[in-house]
N, C-alpha and C positions, 0 to 999 in steps of 0.2 A: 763677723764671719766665724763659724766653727771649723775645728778640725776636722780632718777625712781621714776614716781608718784607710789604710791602704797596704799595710804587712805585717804577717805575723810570720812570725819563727820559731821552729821546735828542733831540738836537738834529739837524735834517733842513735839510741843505740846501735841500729844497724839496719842501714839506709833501704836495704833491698825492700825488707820487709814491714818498713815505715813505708816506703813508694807505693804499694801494692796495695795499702790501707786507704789513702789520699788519692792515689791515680786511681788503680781499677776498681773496688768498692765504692767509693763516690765519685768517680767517673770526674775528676779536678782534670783539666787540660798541664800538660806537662809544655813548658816556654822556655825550658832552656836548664842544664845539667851539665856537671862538673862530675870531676871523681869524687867528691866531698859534700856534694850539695846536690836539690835540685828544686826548683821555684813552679810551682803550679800554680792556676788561675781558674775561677770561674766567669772569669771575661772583667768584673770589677776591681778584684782584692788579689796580691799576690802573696803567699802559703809557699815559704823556706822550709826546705827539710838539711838540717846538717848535719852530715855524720858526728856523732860527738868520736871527739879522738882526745880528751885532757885523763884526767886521774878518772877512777870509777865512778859511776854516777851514784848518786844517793838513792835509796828505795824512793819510791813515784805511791804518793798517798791514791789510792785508784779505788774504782767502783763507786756507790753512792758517796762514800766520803776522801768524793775527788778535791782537791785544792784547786785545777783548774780544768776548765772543760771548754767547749765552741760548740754553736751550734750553728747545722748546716739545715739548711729548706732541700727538698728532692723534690721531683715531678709527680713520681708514684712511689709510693710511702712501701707498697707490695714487695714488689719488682726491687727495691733497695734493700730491703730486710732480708729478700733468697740471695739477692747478690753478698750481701755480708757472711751471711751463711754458708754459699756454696765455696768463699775465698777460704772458709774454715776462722772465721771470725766469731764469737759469741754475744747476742745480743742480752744485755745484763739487767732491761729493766724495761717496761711498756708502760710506755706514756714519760713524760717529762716533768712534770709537778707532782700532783697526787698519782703517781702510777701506784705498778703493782708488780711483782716480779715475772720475768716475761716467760710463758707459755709456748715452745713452739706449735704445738697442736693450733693455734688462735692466731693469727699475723697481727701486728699492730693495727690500731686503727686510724691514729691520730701522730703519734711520734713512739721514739724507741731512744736508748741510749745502747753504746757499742763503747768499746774500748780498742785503741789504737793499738800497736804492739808494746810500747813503754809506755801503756795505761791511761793517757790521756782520756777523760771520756767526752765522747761526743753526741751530742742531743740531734736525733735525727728528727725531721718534721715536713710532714706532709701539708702542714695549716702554715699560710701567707702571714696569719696574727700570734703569730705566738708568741715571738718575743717583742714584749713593750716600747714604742718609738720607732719600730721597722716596719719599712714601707719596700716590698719587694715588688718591682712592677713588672 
């Protein structure tokens, strides 16, 4: 029997605007928040947001030469690129592999990467095969 991913966890410089990235740009369901935290779902995996509160954080290696990234599947690849946009988010590259630096004039066609507010980048994707061994049903 294999393992089941089942939680990831990111520590947020400042939670509000970590929430705003995860909840209302990709539409993550909110299950439950603290003053310190709050845990979102897409119905499978649950996605920890924690206020970080220790010493400063360290610079966050970000944009194509991210150290870590996730990617998320959407509905409409369209409709998720203006929502990024209109939150005042920057989308920093079109397409996921061989892209190419992104265009607002041109919407994606296939996926997009964005960056969280403490850099994280995230591989957006309208295609079900994109990443190797995932079977989204």
């Amino acid at each position: 029997m294999s393992s089941t991913l089942v939680h990831i966890g990111v520590r947020a410089t400042n939670l509000e605007s970590t929430l705003r990235f995860w909840r209302d740009a990709l539409d993550l369901s909110v299950v439950g928040e603290t003053a310190t935290s709050c845990d979102l779902t897409d119905g499978r995996h649950n996605f920890r947001i924690f206020q970080h509160g220790g010493a400063a954080r360290p610079d966050h290696v970000s944009g194509l030469l991210d150290y870590l990234h996730i990617g998320v599947q959407v509905p409409d690849l369209a409709t998720s690129a203006r929502r990024f946009q209109d939150l005042g988010f920057d989308i920093i590259w079109d397409g996921v592999d061989a892209g190419k630096p992104y265009d607002p004039a041109t919407p994606p066609s296939e996926s997009f990467k964005v960056e969280d507010p403490d850099g994280i980048v995230v591989d957006v994707s309208g295609r079900p095969d994109q990443w190797p061994g995932v079977t989204i049903g």
